[in-house]
N, C-alpha and C positions, 0 to 999 in steps of 0.2 A: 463364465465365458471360456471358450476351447480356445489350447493355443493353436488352433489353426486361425480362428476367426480372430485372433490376437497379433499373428502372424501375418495375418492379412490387410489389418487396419496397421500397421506399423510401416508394414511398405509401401501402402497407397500412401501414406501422409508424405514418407519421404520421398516419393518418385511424384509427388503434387509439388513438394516445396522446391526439387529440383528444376521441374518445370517451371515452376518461376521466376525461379532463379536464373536460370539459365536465357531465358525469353528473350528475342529480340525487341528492342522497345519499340519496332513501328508494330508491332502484333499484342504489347502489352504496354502499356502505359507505366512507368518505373514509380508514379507516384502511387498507383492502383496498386503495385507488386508490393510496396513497402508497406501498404497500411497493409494487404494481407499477413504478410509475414509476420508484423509488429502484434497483429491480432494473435495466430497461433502462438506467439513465443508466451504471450501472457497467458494464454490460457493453459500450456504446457508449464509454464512458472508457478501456476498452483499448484500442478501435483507432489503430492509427497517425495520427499529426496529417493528415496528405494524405488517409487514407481516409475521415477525420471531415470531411473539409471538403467532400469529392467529396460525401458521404451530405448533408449539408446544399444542396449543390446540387441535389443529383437532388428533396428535399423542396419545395423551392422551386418546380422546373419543376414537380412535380405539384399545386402549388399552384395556380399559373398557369393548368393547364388548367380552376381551377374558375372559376366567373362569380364575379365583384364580389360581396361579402357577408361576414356574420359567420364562413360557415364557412371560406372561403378566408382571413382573416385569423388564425382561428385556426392554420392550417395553416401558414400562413409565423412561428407566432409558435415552433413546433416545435423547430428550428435555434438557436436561443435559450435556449429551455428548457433543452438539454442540453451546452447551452455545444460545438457542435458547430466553429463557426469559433476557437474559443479555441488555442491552441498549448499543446499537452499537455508539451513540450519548457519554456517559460516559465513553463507555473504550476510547474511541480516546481522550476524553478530560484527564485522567489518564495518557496516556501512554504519552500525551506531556510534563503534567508536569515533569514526569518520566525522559525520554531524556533532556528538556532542563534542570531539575536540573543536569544531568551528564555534557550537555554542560558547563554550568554556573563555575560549580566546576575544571572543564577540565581548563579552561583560567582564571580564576579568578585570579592568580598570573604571570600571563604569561606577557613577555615584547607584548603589544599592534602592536610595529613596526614586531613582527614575521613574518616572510614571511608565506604566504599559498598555499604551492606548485599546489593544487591539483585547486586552484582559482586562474589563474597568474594573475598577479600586484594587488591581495590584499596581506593587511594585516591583522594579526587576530583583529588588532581592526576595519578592514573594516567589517571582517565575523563579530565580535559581533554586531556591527553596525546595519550589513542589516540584520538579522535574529530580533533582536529586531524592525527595523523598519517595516517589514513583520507583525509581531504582532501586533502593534500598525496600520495599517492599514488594518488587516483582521480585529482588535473589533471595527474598525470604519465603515466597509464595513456592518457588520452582525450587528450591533447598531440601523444602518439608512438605514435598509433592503433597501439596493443598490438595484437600478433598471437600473443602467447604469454605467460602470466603473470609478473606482477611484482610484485618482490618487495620488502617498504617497505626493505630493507638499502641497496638501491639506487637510495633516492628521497632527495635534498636535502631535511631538514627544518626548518634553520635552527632548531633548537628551542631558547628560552633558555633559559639556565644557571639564573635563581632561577623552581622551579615556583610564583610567584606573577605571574607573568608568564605563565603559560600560556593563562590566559581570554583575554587580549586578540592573544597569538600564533591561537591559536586561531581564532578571528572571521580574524583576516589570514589567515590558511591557506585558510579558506571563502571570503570574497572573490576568492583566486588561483583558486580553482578553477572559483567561476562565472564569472569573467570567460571562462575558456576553455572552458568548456561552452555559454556562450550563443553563443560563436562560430560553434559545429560544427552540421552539419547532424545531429540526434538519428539519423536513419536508416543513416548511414556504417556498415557491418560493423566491426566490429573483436573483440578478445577480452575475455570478460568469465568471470569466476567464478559467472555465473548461467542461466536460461534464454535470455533474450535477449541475442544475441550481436551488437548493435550499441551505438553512442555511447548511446542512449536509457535502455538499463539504467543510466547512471550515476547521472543526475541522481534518479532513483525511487528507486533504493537506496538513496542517501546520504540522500536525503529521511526513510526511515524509520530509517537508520541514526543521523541526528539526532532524532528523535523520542522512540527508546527511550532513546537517552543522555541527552535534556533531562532524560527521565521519571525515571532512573537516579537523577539529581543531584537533582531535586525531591523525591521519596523519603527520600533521603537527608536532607534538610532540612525533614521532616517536612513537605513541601508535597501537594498532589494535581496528576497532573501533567491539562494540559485538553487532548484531543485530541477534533476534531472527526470525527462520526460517519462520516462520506463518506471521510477520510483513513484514520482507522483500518477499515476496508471494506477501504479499497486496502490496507493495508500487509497484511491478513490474510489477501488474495490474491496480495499478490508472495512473503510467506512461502511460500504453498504452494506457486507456479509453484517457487518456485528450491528448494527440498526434494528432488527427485530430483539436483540437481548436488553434492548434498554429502555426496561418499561414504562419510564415516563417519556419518554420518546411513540412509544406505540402506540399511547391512552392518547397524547396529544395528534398524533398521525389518522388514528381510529373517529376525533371530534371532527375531521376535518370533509369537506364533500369531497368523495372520490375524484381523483384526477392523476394525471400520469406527465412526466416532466422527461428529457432529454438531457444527458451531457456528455456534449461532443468536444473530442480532444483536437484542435485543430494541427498541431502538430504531430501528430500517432495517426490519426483515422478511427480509432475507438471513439465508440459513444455508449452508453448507459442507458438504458429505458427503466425508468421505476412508475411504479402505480401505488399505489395509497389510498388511503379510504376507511369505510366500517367495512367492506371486505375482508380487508387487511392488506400487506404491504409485500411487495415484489419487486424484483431487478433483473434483467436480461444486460448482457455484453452483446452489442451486432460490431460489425465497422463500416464505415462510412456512413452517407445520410439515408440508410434504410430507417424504415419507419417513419410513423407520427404521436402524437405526442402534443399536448395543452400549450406545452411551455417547452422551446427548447433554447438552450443556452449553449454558449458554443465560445470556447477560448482556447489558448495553449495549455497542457493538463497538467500544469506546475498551480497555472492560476486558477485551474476547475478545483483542486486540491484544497488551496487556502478559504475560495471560494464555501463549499461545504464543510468547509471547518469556522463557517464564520469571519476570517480573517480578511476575506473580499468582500465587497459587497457590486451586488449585480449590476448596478447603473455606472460602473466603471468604466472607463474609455476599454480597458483589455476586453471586455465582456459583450457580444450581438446575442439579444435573446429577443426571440419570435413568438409569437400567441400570445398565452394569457398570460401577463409578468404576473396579474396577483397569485397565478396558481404556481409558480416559481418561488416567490415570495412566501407563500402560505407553510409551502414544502421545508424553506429553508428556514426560518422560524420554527416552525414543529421539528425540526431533529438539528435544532440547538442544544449542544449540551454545556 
């Protein structure tokens, strides 16, 4: 790509977003303007940390070419907005701490033998268990920049002897692991069990992989778990990126009659289109209610989130779903993991 035509797509985005930003609300509807916004930031939120920063320069120079005034301030205020100079690599590793400190605190005095309804036949000292064992073999996976899977038999867990002690191993386990994640450069190749096949998939995984397990424990303790809406977004698209790497997920997706399902974030305006089948298997991001779709389900994207991680289930009061529930139902059952 030239940077002219680089230069060119970097100022239309930002003199589009300023337009909307700017918009009088009888000429744009402010609820229309947020889901757009809400749309770009997330799709601008996948790019790699370097290419977010490069896009926040090129916005800047085409700022620069404008003369002194409101409109060139709004234009540099752009970069900002989308939290473009931010290290995508450090919020993820923040926001873990964050979540497993809530986990930690959540179970910390909790009887270990707790049932964890939403995990049958664990207990929560099974959940504290394997969320800390997860840690301790993602800082060993990104330590010895894997090149080929590994396997937690093979991972030093130090794990104490009374499971009343596991919350607080637990937290130490996380600790070991960001201290060597914030090390690395996110971009390093190495091997992962997901789509992306660098250091970068670690810290996002484990991010939501702590999310659903706080959510797990909070459930359990008849809590409501809080996820904010921007995070559960991400998590409901890293679900679907890493969905074609899990081959009994595929085999069971692949048995199934073709059909395509919807999930609409009622609060963002994002929605999801996936399709499945002997085809094989797809996912689009639109926003708002573009499209159709067998099956579409539509809540706030905190409970779409738990939702496709199994932790909801569809007939819920939080949940309107339209068409065919069994093709909703079929979907969500075939990419249980």
């Amino acid at each position: 790509m030239s940077d002219a035509l680089l230069n060119a797509l970097a100022e239309a985005l930002a003199e589009a977003v300023t337009l909307i930003e700017t918009c009088d609300d009888d000429v744009l509807d402010p609820d229309t303007a947020v889901k757009w916004l809400e749309s770009t930031g997330f799709l601008l939120d996948r790019l790699p940390p370097a290419d977010r920063r490069e896009l926040a320069k090129l916005v800047r120079r085409a700022a620069d070419r404008h003369p002194e005034g409101a409109w060139r301030e709004d234009l540099l205020r752009v970069p900002d907005g989308f939290g473009l100079d931010d290290d995508q690599h450090e919020l993820y590793c923040d926001a873990i701490k964050n979540v497993v400190a809530e986990f930690t605190e959540a179970v910390r005095e909790v009887d270990p033998a707790t049932p964890v309804p939403t995990c049958p036949g664990w207990t929560m000292g099974d959940l504290v268990e394997h969320h800390g064992t997860t840690h301790r073999w993602a800082e060993h996976a990104v330590r010895t920049r894997a090149v080929e899977p590994v396997w937690a038999r093979d991972v030093p867990l130090d794990l104490p002897a009374e499971p009343s002690e596991y919350p607080q191993w637990m937290a130490r386990s996380a600790e070991v692991c960001l201290r060597t994640l914030r090390k690395v450069d996110p971009d390093l190749p190495m091997w992962s069990y997901g789509a992306d096949q660098r250091v970068a998939f670690y810290p996002r995984r484990l991010l939501f992989e702590a999310v659903i397990h706080c959510a797990d424990a909070l459930l359990a303790l008849g809590l409501e778990p809080r996820i904010a809406p921007g995070t559960a977004a991400d998590g409901i698209e890293e679900f679907l990126e890493n969905v074609p790497h899990h081959r009994g997920i595929t085999e069971r997706l692949a048995s199934l009659t073709g059909g395509s399902i919807r999930l609409l974030a009622k609060d963002t305006g994002a929605a999801w289109s996936v399709t499945f089948g002997a085809a094989g298997f797809s996912w689009t991001k639109q926003a708002g209610d573009e499209g159709d779709a067998d099956a579409t389900v539509s809540a706030d994207a905190a409970d779409l989130l738990l939702l496709v991680h199994g932790r909801r289930r569809s007939d819920e009061e939080s949940f309107r779903v339209t068409g065919r529930a069994a093709v909703l139902e079929g979907w969500l059952t075939a990419t249980a993991m």
